[in-house]
Backbone as a printed PyTorch tensor [residue, N CA C, xyz], in Angstrom:
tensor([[[ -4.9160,   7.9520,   2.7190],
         [ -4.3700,   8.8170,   1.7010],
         [ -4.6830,  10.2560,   2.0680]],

        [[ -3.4990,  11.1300,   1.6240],
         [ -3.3550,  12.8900,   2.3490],
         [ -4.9350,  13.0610,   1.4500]],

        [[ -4.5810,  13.0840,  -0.0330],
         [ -5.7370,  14.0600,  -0.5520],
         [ -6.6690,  14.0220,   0.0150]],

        [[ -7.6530,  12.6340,   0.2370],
         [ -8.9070,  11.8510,   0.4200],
         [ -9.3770,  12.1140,   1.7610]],

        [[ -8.5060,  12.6330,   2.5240],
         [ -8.8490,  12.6500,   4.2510],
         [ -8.7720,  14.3010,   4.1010]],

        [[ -7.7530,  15.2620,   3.2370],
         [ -7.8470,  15.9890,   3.9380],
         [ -8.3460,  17.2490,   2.5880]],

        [[ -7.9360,  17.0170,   1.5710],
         [ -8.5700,  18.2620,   0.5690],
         [ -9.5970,  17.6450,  -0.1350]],

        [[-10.0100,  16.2580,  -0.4160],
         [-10.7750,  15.9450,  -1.6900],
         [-12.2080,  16.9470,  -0.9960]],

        [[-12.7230,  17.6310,  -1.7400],
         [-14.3240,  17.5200,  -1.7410],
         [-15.7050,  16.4630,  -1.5850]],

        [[-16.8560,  16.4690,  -0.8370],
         [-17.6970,  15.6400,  -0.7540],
         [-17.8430,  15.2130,  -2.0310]],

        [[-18.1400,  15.9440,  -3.0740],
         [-18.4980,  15.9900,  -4.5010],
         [-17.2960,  14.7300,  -5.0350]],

        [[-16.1960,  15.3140,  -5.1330],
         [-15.2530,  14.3990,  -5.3010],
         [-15.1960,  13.3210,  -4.8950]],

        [[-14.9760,  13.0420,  -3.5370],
         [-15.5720,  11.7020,  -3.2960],
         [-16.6850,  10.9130,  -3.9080]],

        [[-17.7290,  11.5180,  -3.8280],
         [-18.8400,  10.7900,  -4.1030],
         [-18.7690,  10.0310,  -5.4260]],

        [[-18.0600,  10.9100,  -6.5630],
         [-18.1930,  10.7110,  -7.5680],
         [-17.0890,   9.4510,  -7.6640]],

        [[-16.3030,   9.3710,  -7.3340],
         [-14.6570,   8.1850,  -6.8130],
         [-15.8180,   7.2580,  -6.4810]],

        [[-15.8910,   7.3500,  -5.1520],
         [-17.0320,   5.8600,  -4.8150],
         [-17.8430,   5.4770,  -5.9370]],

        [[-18.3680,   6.1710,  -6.5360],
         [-19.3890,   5.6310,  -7.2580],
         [-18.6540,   4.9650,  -8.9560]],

        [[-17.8420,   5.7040,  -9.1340],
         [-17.0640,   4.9560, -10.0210],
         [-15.9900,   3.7880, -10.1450]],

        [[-15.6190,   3.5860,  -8.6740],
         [-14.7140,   2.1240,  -8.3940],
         [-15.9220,   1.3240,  -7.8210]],

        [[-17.2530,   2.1280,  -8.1350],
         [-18.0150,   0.7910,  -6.9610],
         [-17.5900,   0.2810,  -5.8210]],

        [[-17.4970,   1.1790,  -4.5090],
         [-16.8250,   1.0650,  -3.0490],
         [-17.6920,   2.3240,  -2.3860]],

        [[-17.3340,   1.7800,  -1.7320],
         [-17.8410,   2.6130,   0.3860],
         [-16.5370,   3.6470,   0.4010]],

        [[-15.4970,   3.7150,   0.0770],
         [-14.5190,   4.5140,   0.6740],
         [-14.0830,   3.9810,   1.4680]],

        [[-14.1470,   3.1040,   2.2870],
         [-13.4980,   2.5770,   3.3140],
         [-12.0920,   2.5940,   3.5510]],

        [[-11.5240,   1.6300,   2.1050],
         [-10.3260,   1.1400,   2.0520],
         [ -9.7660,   1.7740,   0.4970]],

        [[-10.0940,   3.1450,   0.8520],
         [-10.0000,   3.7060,  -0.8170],
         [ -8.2940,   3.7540,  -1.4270]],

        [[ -7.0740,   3.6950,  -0.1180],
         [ -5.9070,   3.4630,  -0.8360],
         [ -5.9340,   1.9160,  -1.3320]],

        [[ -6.6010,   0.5160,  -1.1830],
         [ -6.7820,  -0.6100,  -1.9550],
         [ -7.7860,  -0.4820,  -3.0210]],

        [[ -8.7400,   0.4580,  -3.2450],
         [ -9.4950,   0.6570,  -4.0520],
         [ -8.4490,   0.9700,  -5.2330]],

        [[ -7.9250,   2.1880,  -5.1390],
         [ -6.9880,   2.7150,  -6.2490],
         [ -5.9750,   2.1160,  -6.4050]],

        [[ -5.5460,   0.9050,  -5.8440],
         [ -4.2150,   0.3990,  -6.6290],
         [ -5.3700,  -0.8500,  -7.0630]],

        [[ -6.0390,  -1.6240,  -6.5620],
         [ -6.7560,  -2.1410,  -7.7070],
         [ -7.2230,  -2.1360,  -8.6980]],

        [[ -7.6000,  -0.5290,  -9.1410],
         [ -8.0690,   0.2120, -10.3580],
         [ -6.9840,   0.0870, -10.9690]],

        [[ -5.7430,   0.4280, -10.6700],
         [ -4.3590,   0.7330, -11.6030],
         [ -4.0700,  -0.6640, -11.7620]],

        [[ -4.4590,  -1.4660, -10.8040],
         [ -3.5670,  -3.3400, -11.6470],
         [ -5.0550,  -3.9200, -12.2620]],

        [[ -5.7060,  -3.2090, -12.3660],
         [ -6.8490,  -3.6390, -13.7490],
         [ -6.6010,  -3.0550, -15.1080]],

        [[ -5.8040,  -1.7740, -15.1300],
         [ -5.1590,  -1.2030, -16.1760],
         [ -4.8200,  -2.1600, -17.6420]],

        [[ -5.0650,  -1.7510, -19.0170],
         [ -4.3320,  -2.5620, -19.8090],
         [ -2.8940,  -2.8340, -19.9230]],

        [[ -2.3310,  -1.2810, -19.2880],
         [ -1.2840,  -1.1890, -19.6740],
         [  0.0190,  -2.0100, -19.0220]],

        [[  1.0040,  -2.3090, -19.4230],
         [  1.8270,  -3.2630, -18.3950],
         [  2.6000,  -3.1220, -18.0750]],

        [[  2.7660,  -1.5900, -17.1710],
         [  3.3510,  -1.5480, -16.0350],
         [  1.9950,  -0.2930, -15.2040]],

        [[  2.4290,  -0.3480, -13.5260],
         [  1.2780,  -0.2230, -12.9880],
         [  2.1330,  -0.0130, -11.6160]],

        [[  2.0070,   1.6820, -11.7380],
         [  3.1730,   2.1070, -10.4430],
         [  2.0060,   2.7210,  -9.2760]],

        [[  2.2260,   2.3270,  -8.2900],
         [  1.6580,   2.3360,  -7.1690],
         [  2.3430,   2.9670,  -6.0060]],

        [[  2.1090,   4.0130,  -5.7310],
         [  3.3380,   4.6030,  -4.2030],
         [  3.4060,   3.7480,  -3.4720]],

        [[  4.1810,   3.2790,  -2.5220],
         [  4.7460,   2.8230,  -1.7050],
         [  4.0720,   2.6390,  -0.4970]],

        [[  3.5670,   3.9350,  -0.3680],
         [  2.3230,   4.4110,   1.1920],
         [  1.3530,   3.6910,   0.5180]],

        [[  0.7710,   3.8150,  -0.5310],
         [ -0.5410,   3.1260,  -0.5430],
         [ -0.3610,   1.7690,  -0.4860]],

        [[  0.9280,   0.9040,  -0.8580],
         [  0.6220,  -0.4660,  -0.4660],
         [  0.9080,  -0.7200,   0.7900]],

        [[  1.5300,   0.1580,   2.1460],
         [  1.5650,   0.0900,   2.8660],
         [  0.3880,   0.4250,   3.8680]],

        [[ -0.3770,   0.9900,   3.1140],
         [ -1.8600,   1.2160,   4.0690],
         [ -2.3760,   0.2200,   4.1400]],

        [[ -2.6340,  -0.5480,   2.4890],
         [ -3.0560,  -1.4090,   2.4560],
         [ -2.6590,  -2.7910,   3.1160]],

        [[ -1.5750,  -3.2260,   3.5330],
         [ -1.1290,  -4.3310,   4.1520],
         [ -1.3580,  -3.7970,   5.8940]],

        [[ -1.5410,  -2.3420,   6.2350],
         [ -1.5920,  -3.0800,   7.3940],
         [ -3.0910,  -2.4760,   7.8980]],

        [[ -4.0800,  -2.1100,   6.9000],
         [ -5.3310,  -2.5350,   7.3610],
         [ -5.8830,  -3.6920,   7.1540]],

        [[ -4.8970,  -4.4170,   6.9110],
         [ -5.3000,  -6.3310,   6.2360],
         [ -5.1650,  -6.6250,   7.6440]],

        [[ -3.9060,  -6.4590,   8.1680],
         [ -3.0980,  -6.8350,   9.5370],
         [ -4.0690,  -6.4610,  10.3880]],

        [[ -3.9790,  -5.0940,  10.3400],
         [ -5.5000,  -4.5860,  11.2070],
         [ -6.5350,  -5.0960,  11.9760]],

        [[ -7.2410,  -5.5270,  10.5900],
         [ -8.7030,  -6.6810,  10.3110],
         [ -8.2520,  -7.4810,  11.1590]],

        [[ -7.5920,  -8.3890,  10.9260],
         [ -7.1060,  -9.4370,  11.5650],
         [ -6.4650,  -9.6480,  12.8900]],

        [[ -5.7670,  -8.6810,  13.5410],
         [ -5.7020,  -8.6860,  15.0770],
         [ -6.4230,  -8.5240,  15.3670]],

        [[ -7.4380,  -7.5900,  14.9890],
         [ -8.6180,  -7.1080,  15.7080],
         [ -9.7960,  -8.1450,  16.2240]],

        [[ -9.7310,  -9.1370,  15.0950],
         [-10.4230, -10.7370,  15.5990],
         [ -9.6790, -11.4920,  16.5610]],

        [[ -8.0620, -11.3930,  16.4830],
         [ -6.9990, -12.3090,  17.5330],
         [ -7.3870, -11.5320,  18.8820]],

        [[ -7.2730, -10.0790,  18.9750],
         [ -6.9780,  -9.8330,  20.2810],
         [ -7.9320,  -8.6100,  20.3560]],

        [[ -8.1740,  -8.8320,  21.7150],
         [ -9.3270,  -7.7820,  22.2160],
         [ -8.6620,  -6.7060,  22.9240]],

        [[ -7.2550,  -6.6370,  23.3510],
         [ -6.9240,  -5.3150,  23.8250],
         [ -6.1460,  -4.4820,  22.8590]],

        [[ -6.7780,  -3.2750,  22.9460],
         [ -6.5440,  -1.7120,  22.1690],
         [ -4.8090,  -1.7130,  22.5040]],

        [[ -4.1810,  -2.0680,  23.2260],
         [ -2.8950,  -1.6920,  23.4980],
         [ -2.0970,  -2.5340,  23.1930]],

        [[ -2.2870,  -3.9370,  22.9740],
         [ -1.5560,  -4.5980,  22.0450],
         [ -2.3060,  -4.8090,  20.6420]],

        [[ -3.0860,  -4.6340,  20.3610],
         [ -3.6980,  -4.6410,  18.6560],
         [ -2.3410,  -3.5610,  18.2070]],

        [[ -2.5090,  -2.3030,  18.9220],
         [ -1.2840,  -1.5280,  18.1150],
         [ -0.1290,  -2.2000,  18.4070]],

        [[  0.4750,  -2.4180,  19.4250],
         [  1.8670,  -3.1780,  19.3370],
         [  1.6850,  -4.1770,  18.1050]],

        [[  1.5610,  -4.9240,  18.0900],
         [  1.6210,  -5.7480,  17.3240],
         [  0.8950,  -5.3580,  16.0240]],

        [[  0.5420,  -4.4260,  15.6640],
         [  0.2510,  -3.3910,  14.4230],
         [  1.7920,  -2.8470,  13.6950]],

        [[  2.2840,  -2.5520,  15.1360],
         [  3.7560,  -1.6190,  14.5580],
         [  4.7490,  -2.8440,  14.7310]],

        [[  4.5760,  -3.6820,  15.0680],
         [  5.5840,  -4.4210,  14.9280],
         [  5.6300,  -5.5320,  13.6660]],

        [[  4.6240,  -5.5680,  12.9270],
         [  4.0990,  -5.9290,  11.8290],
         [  4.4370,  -4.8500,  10.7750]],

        [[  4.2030,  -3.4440,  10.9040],
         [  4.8020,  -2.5330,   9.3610],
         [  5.8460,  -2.2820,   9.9320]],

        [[  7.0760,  -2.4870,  10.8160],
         [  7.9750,  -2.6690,  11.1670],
         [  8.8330,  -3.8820,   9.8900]],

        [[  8.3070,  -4.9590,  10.7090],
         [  8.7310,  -5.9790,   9.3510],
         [  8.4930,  -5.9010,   8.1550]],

        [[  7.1550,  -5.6240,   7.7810],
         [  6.6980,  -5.0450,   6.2110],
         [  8.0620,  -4.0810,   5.6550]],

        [[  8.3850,  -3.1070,   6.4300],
         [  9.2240,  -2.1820,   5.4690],
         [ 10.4510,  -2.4970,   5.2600]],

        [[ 10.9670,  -3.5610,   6.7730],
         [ 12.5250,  -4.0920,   6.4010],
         [ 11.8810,  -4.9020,   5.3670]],

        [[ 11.4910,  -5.8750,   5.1960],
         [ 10.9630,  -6.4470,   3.6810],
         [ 11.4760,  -5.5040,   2.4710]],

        [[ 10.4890,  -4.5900,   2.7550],
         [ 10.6520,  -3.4770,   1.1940],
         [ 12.2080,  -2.9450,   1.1580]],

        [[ 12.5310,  -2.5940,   2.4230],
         [ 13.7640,  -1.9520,   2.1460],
         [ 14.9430,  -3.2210,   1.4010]],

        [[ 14.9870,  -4.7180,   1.9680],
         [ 15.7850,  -5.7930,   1.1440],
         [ 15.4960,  -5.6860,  -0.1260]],

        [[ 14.2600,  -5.9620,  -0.2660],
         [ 13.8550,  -6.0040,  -1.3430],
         [ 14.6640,  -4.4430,  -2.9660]],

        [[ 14.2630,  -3.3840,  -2.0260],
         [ 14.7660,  -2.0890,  -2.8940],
         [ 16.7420,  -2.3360,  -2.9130]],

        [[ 17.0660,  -3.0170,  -1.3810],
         [ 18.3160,  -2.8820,  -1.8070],
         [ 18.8250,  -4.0830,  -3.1770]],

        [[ 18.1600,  -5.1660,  -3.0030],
         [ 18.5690,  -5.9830,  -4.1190],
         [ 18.2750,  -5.7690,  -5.5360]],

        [[ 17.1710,  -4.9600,  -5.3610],
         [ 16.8610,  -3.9540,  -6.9400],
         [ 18.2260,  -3.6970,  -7.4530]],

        [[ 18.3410,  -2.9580,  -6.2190],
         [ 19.8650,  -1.8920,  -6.8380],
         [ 21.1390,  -2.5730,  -7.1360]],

        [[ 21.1680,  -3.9070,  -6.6980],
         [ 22.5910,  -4.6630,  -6.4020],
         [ 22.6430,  -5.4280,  -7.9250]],

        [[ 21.2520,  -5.2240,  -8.4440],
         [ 20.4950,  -5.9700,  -9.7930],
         [ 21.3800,  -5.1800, -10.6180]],

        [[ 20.5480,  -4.1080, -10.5530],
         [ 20.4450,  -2.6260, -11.2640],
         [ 21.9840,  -2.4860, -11.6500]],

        [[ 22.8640,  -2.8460, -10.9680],
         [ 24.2840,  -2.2460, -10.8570],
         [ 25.2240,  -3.5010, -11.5580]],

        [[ 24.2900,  -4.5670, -10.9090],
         [ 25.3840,  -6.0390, -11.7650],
         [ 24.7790,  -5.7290, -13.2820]],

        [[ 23.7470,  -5.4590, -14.0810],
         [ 23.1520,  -5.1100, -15.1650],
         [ 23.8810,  -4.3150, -15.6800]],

        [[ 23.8210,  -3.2300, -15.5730],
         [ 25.0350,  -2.3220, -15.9250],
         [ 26.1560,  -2.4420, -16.0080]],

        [[ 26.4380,  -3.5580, -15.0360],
         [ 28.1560,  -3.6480, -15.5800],
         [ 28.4530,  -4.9560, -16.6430]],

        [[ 27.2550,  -5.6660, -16.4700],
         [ 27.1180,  -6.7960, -17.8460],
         [ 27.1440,  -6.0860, -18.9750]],

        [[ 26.6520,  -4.5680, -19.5910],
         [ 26.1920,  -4.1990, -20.5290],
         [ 27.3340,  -3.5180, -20.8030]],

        [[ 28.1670,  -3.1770, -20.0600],
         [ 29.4350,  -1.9200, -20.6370],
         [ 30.4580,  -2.9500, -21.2470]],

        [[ 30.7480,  -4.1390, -20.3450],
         [ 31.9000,  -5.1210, -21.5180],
         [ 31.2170,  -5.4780, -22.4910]]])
């Protein structure tokens, strides 16, 4: 995350860690976990942050499959490669929703 790497303050931080109970490590999964603990029921999350989060999962996990630095990333990017065609089907069928909805509601 931009803020957290590049404007938050030590202070700021410190005080974040200590209130999600975390290291900072994986602080874009920290904060969308905070928001889907929320009462409220809906729970909007940017896009980048669930994408950090899926591919430091991916990450973790090549990093145990394979010991070379030059395919851990290949196969890093070829993994949020697929992740985003995912999201992008996914956003287009939103809309294909979104649009058959709307035209149920005008007759």
């Amino acid at each position: 995350m931009g803020w957290w790497k590049d404007s938050a303050t030590d202070a700021e931080k410190e005080y974040i860690k200590r209130y999600l109970h975390t290291n900072g490590k994986d602080i874009a999964g920290d904060f969308m976990r905070e928001s889907f603990k929320s009462v409220s029921k809906t729970s909007i999350v940017m896009l980048q942050v669930m994408l950090d989060c899926l591919c430091m999962v991916y990450l973790n996990y090549i990093k145990l499959q394979t010991p070379h630095k030059q395919v851990q990333h290949e196969r890093l990017r070829q993994y949020c490669c697929l992740v985003l065609q995912a999201l992008l089907l996914i956003c287009d069928v939103y809309k294909q929703a979104v649009k058959l909805a709307q035209g149920l509601t005008r007759s």
